[in-house]
N, C-alpha and C positions, 0 to 999 in steps of 0.2 A: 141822464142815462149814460152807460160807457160809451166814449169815444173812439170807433172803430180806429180812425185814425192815429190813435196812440200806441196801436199794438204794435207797432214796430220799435217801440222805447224797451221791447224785453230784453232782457239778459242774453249774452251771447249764450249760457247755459243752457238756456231750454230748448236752445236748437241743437244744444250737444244731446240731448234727453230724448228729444222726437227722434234722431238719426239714432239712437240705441234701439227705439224702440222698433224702427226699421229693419234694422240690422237682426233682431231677432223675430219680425215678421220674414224676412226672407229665411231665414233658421229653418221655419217652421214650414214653409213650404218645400224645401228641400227633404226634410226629413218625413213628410205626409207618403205612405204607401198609395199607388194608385189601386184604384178598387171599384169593379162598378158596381159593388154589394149595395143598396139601400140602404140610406141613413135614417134612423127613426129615434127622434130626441124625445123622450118624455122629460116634462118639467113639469114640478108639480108645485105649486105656490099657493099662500092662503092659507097655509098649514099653521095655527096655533103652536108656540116657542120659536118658529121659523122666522129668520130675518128676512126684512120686509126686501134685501137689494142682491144682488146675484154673486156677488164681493164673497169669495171666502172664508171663511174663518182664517185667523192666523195661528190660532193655539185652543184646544175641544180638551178638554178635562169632563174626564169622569168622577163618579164616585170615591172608585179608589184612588184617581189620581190628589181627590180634592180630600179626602180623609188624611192621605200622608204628609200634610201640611199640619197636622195637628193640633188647626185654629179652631176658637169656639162660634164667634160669629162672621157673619158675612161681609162687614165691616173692618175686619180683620183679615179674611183674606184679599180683598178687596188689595188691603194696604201690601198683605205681602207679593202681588200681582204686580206692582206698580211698575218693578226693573220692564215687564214688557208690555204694559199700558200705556207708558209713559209716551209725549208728541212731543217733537220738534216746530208743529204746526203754530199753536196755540198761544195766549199771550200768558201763559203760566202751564205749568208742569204737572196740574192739580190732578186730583180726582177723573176717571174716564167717565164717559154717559154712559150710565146701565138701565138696564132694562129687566123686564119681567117676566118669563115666557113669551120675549121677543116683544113684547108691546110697553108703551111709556108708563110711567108713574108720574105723581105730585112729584115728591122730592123724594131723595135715596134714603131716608129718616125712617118712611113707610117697614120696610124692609131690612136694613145695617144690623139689627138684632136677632135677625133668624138665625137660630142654631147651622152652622155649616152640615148637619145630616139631614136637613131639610130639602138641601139642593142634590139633581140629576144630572144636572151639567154643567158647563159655564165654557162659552166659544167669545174667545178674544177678537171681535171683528177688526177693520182697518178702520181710516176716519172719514173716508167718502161714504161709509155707511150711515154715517149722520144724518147726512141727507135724506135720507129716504124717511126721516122721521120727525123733519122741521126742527135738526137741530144743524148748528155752525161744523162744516167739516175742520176743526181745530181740535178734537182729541177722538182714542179711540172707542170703541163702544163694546162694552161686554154686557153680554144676553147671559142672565141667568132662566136655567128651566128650572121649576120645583119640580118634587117629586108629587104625583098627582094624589097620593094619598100617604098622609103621616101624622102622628102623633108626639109631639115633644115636650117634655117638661126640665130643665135642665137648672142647676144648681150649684155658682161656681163662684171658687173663693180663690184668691192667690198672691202671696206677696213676694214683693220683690226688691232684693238687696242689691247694692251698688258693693264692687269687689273692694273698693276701698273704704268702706266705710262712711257713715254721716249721713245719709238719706238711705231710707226706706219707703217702698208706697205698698198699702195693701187695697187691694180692689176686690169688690164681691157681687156678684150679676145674679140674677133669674130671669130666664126666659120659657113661654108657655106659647107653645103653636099648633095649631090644628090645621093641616089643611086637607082637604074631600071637593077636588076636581076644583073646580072654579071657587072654589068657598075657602076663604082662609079668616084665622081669627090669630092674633098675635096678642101679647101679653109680657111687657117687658120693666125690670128693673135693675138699676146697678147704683153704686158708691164707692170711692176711691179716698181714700186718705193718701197725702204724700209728706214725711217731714222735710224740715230744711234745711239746705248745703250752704254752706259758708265759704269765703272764699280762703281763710284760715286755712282750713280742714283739707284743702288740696295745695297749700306752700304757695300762694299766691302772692308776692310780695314786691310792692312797685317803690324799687328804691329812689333816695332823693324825695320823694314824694309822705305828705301825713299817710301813715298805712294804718287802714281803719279796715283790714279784709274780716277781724272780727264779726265786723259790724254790717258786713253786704254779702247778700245771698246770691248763690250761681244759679241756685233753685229755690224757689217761693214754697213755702206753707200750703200747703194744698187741699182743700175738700168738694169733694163732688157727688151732687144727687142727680138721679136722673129717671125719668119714669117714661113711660111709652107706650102706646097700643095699637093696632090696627084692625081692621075689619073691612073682607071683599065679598061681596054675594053678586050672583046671577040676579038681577030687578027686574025685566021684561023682554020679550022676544029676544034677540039675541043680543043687548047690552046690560053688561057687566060695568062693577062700581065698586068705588072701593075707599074708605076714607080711613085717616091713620092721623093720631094726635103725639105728641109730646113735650114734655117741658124738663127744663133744668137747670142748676142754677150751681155754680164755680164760684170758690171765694180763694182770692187768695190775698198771703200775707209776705210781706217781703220788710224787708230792713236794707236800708239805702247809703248808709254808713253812722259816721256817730255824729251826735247832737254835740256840735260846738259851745251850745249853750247849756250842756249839762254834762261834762264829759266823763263817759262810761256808761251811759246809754245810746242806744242807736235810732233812729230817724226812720221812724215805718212807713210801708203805702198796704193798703187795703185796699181790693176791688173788689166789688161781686158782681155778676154777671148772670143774671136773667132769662133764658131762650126758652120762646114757646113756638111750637112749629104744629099748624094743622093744613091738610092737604086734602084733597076730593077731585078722584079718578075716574071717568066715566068714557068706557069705549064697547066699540060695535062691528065687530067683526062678519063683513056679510060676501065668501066666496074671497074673491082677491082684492078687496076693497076692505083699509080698514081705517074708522075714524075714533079719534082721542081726544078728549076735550079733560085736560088738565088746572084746577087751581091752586095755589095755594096763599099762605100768610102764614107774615112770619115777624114774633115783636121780641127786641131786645135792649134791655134797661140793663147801663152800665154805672154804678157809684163807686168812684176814688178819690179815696180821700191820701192827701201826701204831704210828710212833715219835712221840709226844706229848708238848706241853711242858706242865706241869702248870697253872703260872701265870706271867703276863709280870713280876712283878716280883719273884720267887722262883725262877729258874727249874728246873724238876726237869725232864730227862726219861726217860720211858720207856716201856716198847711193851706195846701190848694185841694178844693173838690169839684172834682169835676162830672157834673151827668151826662150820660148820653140816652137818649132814648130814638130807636129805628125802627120803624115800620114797612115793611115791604106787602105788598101783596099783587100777584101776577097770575094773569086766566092766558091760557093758552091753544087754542083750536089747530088740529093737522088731520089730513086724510091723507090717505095715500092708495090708489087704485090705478091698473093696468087697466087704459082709458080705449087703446086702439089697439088689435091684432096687427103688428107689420106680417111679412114675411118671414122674418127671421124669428119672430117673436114678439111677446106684448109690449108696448109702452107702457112703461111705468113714471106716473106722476105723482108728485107729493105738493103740496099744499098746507100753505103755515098760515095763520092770524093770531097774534097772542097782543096782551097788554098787560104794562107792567106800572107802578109808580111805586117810590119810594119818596119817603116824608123820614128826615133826622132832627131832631132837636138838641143841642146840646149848651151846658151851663158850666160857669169858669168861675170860679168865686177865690179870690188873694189876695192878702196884704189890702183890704178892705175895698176891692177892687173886681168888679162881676161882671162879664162878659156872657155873650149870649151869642148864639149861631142857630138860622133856620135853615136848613138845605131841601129841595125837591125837587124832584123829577119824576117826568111821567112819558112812557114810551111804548110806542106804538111801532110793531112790528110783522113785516109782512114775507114770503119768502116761497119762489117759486123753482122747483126740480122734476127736472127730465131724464128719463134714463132710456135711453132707445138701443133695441141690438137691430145690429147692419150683418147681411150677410157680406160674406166673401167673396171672390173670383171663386173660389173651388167650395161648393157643396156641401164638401163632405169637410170641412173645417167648421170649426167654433163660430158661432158669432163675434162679431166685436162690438163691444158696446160701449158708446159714450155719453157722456152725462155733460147737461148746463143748467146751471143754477143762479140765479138771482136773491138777494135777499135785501130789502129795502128796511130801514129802521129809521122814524122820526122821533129825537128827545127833545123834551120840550127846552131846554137850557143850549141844545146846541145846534138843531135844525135836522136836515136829511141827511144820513148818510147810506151810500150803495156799496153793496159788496158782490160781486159777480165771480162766476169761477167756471171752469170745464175742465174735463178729464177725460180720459179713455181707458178700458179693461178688457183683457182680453185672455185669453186661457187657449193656447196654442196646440196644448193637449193636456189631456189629464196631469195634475202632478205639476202642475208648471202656468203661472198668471203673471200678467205682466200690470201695471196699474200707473198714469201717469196723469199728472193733476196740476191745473194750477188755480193761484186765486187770487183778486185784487179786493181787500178790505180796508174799510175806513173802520175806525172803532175812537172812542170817545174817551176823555179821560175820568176816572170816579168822582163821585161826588165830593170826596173827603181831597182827593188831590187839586178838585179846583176851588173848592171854599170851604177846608176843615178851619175850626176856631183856631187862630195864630196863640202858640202856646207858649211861652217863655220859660226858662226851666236854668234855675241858677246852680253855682258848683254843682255842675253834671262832670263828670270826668273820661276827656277824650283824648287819645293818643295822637299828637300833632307830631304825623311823619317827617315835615322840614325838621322840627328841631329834637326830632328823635325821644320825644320825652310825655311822660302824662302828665296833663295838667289839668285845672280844675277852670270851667270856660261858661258861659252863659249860650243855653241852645235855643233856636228858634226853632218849633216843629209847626205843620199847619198845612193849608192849601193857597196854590198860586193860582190866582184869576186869570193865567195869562196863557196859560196851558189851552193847547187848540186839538182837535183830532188827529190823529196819527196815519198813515199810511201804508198798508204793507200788501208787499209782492210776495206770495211764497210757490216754490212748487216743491214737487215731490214725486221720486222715480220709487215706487215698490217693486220687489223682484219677491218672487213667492215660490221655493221647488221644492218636489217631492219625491226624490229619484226614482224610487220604487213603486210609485202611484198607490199611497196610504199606503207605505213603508215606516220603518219605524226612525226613517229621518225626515226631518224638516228644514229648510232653511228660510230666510228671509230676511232679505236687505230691502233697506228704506236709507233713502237718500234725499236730506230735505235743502232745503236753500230758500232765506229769509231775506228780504230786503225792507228795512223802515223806515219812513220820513217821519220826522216831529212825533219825535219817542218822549213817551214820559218816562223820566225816571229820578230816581231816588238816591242819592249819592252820602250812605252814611259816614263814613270814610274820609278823613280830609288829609289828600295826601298835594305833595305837589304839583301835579297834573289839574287837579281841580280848582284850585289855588290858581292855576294860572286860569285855566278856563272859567272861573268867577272870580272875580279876585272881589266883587261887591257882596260875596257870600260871608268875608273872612275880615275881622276887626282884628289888628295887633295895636300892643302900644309901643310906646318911641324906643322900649330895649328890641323889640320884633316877636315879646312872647305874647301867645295865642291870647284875646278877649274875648271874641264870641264867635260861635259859628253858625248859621243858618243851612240849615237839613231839609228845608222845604223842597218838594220835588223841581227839578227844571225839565227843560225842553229842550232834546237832542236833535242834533241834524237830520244824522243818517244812523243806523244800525246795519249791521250784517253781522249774519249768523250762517254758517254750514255745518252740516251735520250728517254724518255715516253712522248708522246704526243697524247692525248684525244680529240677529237670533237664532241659535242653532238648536234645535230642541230632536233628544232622540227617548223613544217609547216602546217599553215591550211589556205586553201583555202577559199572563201566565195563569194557569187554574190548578190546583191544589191544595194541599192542607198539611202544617209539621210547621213547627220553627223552624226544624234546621235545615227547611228550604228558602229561608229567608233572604240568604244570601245565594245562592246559588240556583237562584231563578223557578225551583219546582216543577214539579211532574205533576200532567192531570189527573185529577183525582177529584173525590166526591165527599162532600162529611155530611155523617147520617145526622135527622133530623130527627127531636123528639117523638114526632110521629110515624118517626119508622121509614118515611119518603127521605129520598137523599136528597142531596139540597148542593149545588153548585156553590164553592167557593173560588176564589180570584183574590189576585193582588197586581200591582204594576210596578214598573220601575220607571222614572223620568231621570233624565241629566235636561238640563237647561244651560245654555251660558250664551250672556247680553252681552255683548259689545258697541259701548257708544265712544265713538271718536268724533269730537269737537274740531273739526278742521277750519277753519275762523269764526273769532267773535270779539267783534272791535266796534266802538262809537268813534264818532267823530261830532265834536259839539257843535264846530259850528266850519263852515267853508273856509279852508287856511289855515285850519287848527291841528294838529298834531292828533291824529286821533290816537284813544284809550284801547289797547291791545291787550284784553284779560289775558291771552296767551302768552303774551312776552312782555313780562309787568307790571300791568294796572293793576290796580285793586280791587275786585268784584265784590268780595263780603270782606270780610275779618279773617276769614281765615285763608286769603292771599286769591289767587286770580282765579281764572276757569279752569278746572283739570282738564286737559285733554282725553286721557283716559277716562273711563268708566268701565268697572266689569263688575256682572253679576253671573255667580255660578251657583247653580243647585241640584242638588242631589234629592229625591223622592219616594221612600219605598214602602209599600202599602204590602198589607196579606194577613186575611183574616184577621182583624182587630188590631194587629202589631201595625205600628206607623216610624218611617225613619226620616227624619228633614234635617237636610244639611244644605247652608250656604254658606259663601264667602263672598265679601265685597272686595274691591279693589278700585282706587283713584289717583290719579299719578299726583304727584308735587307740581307746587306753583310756589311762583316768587313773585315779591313786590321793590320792582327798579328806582331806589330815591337817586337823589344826583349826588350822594354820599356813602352809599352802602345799598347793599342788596338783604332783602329780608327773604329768609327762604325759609319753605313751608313745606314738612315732608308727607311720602306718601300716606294714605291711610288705608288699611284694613281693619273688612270687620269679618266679624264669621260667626255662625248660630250653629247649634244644633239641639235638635227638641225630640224626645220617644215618648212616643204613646203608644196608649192601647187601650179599644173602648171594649169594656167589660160587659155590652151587650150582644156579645159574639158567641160569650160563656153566661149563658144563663144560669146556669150551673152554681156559679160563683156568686150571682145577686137576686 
């Protein structure tokens, strides 16, 4: 269990974060009018697409707002959602938790294909709304609502050119959906062809070095199937069910340079890649109690086969294949009910028990030489959350409500680990939330990082930073046994305002700070820095040029990370009809309907702009070591350290069928510090823009 006694090991931080959060607690009673008019709070909870925790939305998109994105499925807006989905909390950047009229599914798989006119809403919550659903507060969660009654069939084909030439992909989908209240039927397929980029075709050329860009692809060979279905019905008294199938299968074909031993042919790899996903949804929604009992499974058969030149001045080739086959499958039980009436308000409890095992098999066959790997694990997980609101000194103010959560998970490969957290929230007056959280996690490392098949992989070609030059080196990829569970301290200040109380501005800053012990990570890169910090990773010979390198993950000190992230989001509404009020915002007005009844039209206009500033992010490998500054130097990917900046800006504009989407990206420059030169890496922009116009506006027309 936690150690009351260690809470005094926090960060001097979060006592700068409690005395904010003070400082705007006295705010707010300064600015409270005295009144001895009677308070009367209605809250209404229980409400089917309504989130289960009292946490605001940070961002409610309507129809029009979500049609002037001019995505076809949900899966796709999803991705273009991301610049403000995205957490600093979490141990990756991925995907948020969504939901489905406010309640869980199996897996996002169910749903990713529904036609985007399918959906009524979609409200970007915060990540302590997790909670309230037995999931980890580490990313945030978006509540999709459907529309309670619709009919879709849709038919979509589109390809698409690179400006420069040499790859093209064309993709082609059908999706078929029906839903009537609680009854939904989905029906999904699509295919993708991509050809392939060479590194030729873009002037790739590493001098000094055999230049075989001919012969190696930037982009693989691509084909893709994919089929899909689901099905929800009402089964008895008030629980609903819902099950959804899919499989697919990806091949691709790559070229890896040229065949030393037949020169003017190139050295392919083929994979294909297998995935079958089925899932079964079952929940019971009874007044302010609602329980979810989620399963699914999930199997994926990987074969590649790879023709390899042994060594560049010997040359031998010959092909490695490699199987993998993985099996997951995880049941999962949550309720969540306002257990006790306080004064202020209900307690609200949530309740998790889920289990999970995964089983990988995987097979290495080379140079007449077969390897074999079993991996499993099986994990049991338990996880308990409170959310209670406290009245005030004065009455006539907001509750405050705070939250403690527990979450205990035993794997069978590495024992108990506990993760505990509390927060506070509080809304000082309409328009204005204040939200303050921390959390102490243990998390485990994956199965493939601590015993993937140790893979050896000859003239691979890796840029060795000391001596500034590519060279052709033998890689060791695989998992380290030695790798232990991690430790992380995070908190997080949200500021949430509305000056106008549901005015057509929004702001909101989130303020994270990361601390890790015995970080896994994965260091592609072999730059100096590393070099010193392993120097048992790195084989030269007696000239000093590069022999082999080992890529297996290690095991870091500490980490730290901070992180400022801004979202300014402004919205106006508007009712009318004409293009050429498109721009210039429209007058209300009414367009006659076939039957004579006028019929309300609308449109909106959004601006959005993200702001994430990376204010540190630094390793340090081990006590006395120099730590790895992505800000000022180190090497984080390939393509140079951590931006400090990040911006995402977008423009929105919806009306009567016409759709207009505009963004711009923005990420500042980084550089990588050798002890001979500085390699520097410039800004990047990108920018979209997409019109549409659904031609069921004008029946007229189809």
């Amino acid at each position: 269990m936690p150690d009351p006694a260690k809470f005094h090991e926090w960060p001097r931080g979060c006592a700068a974060l409690i005395s904010a959060f003070l400082l705007c607690l006295s705010a707010a009673y300064a600015q409270d009018p005295t009144t001895d008019t009677e308070t009367i709070i209605v809250r209404a909870r229980g409400l089917s697409q309504q989130s289960l925790s009292p946490l605001q939305p940070e961002v409610s998109l309507n129809e029009n707002d979500i049609a002037a994105y001019g995505l076809s499925t949900v899966a796709e807006l999803i991705e273009a959602l991301s610049p403000q989905t995205s957490s600093a909390r979490g141990r990756s950047s991925g995907r948020p938790f969504v939901l489905v009229n406010g309640e869980r599914t199996a897996n996002f798989r169910e749903f990713a294909r529904y036609p985007t006119e399918a959906i009524e809403r979609v409200d970007i919550l915060p990540e302590e709304v997790a909670l309230s659903y037995g999931f980890p507060a580490s990313a945030r969660v978006v509540n999709i609502i459907l529309k309670r009654s619709v009919t879709l069939a849709a038919i979509e084909s589109e390809l698409r050119v690179s400006g420069e030439g040499g790859t093209n992909e064309l993709v082609g989908s059908a999706q078929y959906v029906v839903i009537d209240g609680s009854t939904r039927t989905s029906l999904d397929g699509a295919a993708r062809r991509r050809t392939p980029l060479f590194e030729a075709e873009r002037d790739i050329d590493f001098a000094g070095q055999d230049n075989d860009a001919a012969f190696r692809t930037l982009l693989s060979r691509q084909r893709q199937w994919e089929l899909g279905g689901s099905i929800a019905r009402p089964l008895f008294a008030d629980v609903k069910g819902s099950l959804s199938a899919a499989f697919e299968r990806v091949i691709d074909d790559d070229e890896r340079g040229e065949d030393l031993t037949a020169p003017g042919t190139p050295l392919t790899q083929r994979a294909q890649t297998d995935t079958a996903d089925i899932g079964l949804t079952l929940s019971r929604r009874d007044g302010a109690t609602l329980m979810t009992l989620t399963t699914s499974a999930n199997r994926v058969e990987t074969d590649t086969t790879t023709a390899l030149n042994s060594q560049t001045n010997n040359p031998v080739r010959f092909a490695r294949d490699t199987t993998l086959q993985r099996t997951t499958f995880s049941s999962d039980f949550s309720i969540n009910s306002e257990a006790i009436q306080l004064p202020a308000g209900p307690l609200s409890l949530t309740a998790q028990l889920g289990f999970n095992t995964v089983e990988q098999r995987t097979r290495t066959a080379q140079l007449n030489m077969t390897t074999q790997a079993e991996l499993a694990r099986d994990t049991v997980s338990g996880q308990l959350s409170a959310t209670a609101p406290l009245r005030l000194a004065r009455e006539t103010l907001p509750p405050l409500y705070i939250n403690a959560n527990i979450d205990l998970v035993d794997l069978s490969d590495i024992g108990t680990l506990i993760t505990y957290g509390y927060g506070l929230y509080w809304e000082p007056r309409t328009g204005l939330s204040i939200n303050i959280s921390t959390t102490r996690e243990r998390g485990a490392p994956s199965l493939n990082e601590l015993g993937g098949p140790i893979v050896i992989t000859h003239a691979q070609r890796v840029f060795d930073f000391t001596a500034n030059q590519n060279v052709f080196v033998e890689t060791v990829t695989g998992g380290n046994p030695g790798l232990i569970a991690d430790r992380r301290r995070v908190i997080k200040l949200a500021l949430q305002f509305d000056p106008k109380q549901r005015g057509p501005w929004r702001f909101n800053v989130d303020y994270t700070r990361a601390r890790i012990s015995d970080e896994t990570r994965t260091f592609t890169l072999l730059t100096p820095q590393f070099e010193a910090a392993f120097p048992n990773r790195i084989v030269r010979d007696g000239a000093g040029v590069l022999v082999s390198f080992d890529r297996r993950p290690v095991l870091t000190a500490q980490t730290e990370r901070d992180e400022l992230k801004t979202t300014i989001n402004w919205v106006k509404r508007y009712r009318g009809s004409g293009f050429s009020q498109l721009l210039s915002g429209g007058k209300p007005g009414r367009k006659q309907a076939k039957s004579g009844q006028p019929q309300q039209t609308g449109g909106s206009l959004r601006m959005t702009l993200t702001h994430r500033l990376v204010l540190r992010d630094r390793v340090r490998i081990a006590p006395g070591v120099e730590p790895f500054d992505f800000l000022s130097g180190a090497a984080a990917t390939a393509l140079g350290g951590t931006p400090q900046h990040r911006l995402n800006a977008s423009l929105r504009r919806w009306r009567n069928g016409l759709g207009l989407s505009a963004s711009l990206g923005y990420q500042s420059g980084t550089e990588i510090i050798n002890a001979t030169e500085t390699l520097s890496f410039s800004s990047l922009v990108t920018s979209a823009l997409r019109i549409s116009y659904n031609l069921s506006r004008r029946p007229n027309l189809i």
